[in-house]
C-alpha positions, 0 to 999 in steps of 0.5 A: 390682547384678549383671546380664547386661550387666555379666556380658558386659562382664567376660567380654569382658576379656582378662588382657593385663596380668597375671592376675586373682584370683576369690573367692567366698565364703560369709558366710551368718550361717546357715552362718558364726555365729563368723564361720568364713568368716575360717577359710575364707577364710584357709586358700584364700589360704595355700593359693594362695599356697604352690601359686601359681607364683612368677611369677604371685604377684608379679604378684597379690600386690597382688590378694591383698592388697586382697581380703584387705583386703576380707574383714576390713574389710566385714563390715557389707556381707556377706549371703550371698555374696560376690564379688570380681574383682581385677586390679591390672593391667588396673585391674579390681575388682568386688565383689558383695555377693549375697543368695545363697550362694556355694561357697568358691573362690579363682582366679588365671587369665589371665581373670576366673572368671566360673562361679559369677555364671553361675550366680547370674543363672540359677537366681535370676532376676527375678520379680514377686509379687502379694498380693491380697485384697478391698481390698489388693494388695501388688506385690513384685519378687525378684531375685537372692535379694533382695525389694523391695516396689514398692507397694500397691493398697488400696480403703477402701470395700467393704463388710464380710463376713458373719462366717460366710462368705467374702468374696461370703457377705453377711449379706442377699442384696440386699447380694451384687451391691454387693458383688461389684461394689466387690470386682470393681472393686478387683481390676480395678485391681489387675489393670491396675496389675499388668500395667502394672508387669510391662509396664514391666519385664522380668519372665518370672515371676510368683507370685499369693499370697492366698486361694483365692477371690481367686487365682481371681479375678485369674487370671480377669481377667489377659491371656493373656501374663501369665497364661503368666508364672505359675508359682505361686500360694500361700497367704500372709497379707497383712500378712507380713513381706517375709522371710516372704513371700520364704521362702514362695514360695521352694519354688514358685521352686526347683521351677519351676526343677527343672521347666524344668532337667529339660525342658532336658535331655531336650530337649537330648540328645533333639535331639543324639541325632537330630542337630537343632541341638543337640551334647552333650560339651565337644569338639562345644561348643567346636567349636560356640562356635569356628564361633558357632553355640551358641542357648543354652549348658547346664552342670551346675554343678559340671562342671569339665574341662581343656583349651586356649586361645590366649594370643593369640586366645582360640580354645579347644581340647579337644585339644592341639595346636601352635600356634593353627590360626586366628593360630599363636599359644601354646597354654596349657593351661587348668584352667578350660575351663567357664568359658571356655565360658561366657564365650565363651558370653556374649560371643556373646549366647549365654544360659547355663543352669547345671543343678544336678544331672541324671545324664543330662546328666553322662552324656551329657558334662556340658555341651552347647548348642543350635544356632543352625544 
């Protein structure tokens, strides 16, 4: 599955061999009933093919061919996305069948065209879900568009509730505190299995679904550090499916992530604008990525720009120039500059926010970063 360790491992290969060939496809049956992404997909290869300079499609017409082959030949392995990286003579090939959808695109660069994976990792990050109710649990975990439930908690001995009240209603009074007791113990050991999962992983989010009462309850009893992990709770029924339970808490996560993009920003450009650690626009964050100062690189998604790269080195340049400053190497012009920032970007240990949309970054050039120093 893709992760950021392979991620950085793609961005450090260097097209010394030939050049490389990028798809990115969207197979979503949703979006693709008559299986349209055929149509799609072929229409970008004769288009690549008919632009692409003679030369160079010499060089990837074996690329060309064994993604095509590809396409046609895995449709049972398709889901929402897809991904291919071919080239045919560095003896690289990734393919990644995502949970996600992705944006049509076919590249032929010199480096692998990374941008869309960039984005994939950032805005479908890991989390864990808990479901709880007096006697069960459900611990699930979401990545990258895909849920897996990991286990269950249950507890066979409480006893039962009054028909007319809620769980700690009891039909006779000298009942409440056994009760209470049985569902106190049961949550208590969904608490020590849930912070003893999340402690054994990396997970930075958590969700709580279940009833009022029994939210309240695990929040209750749940460390400080897990409790920071939260970012939502929800009302989902304890013998839902894991498709319906992931399309319930999907809003909660797409919201979550609209807050923290948009707090992104704002902090961003407020730190750039007072000159504390933080640059706005390509040309400053070139600079910053050149000198490897960048804490944390921030892009809008569809932000695209020109510019220049060494063929020898890989320094990277808003502005032409002659020669390579640093080893007097060729300099290239570049269509992809984004994505050669983000793969700089990477290559530093840098962590790269893709924003999906937020006219004040756009306005402020698009693109900036955080400061290490």
């Amino acid at each position: 599955m893709l992760n950021r360790e392979e991620l950085r491992e793609i961005a450090e290969m260097e097209g010394r061999n030939g050049y490389f060939v990028g798809l990115y496809l969207n197979v979503d049956p949703i979006f693709n009933k008559k299986g349209d992404y055929v149509v799609h997909f072929k229409n970008m290869m004769k288009n690549t093919v008919e632009t692409l300079d003679k030369t160079i499609y010499k060089t990837v017409k074996n690329d060309l061919e064994k993604i095509e082959n590809y396409v046609l030949s895995n449709k049972r392995l398709f889901k929402k996305g897809l991904a291919l990286l071919s080239s045919a003579g560095n003896s690289f090939w990734r393919e990644y069948n995502l949970s996600v959808p992705v944006k049509n695109e076919l590249i032929v660069d010199k480096m692998p065209y990374i941008k869309p994976l960039m984005d994939v990792l950032d805005n479908y990050r890991r989390y864990v879900l808990l479901l709880v109710d007096k006697e069960s649990a459900r611990i699930f975990t979401v990545h990258l568009g895909e849920i897996v439930e990991y286990g269950e908690v249950h507890t066979a001995d409480i006893p039962g509730k009054h028909k007319k009240g809620g769980w700690f209603a009891l039909s006779q009074n000298h009942y409440e505190r056994h009760i209470d007791y049985h569902v106190g113990m049961h949550l208590k050991d969904v608490v020590n299995k849930l912070e003893s999962f999340i402690g054994g992983e990396y997970v930075g989010r958590l969700i709580i679904g279940g009833s009022d009462e029994a939210v309240s309850m695990v929040k209750g009893m749940l460390h400080k550090t897990i409790l920071d992990k939260i970012i939502g709770t929800a009302k989902v029924e304890m013998f839902a499916k894991p498709d319906e339970v992931l399309k319930k808490v999907e809003p909660i996560v797409s919201e979550h992530e609209r807050r923290k993009e948009e707090e992104t920003v704002d902090s961003l450009i407020a730190k750039a604008l007072k000159n504390e650690n933080a640059v706005i626009g390509l040309d400053n964050v070139v600079n910053a990525l050149q000198e490897q100062r960048v804490m944390k690189l921030v892009f809008i998604k569809d932000y695209k720009a020109n510019g220049y790269s060494c063929s020898a080195c890989g320094h990277l340049s808003v502005q032409k120039v002659d020669s390579c400053p640093f080893c007097n190497g060729k300099i290239e012009a570049v269509d992809y500059m984004v994505d050669l920032a983000g793969q700089k970007a990477i290559q530093q240990n840098a962590p790269v926010e893709v924003v999906a949309d937020s006219k004040k970054l756009m306005d402020a050039g698009g693109i900036g970063a955080f400061l290490r120093f």
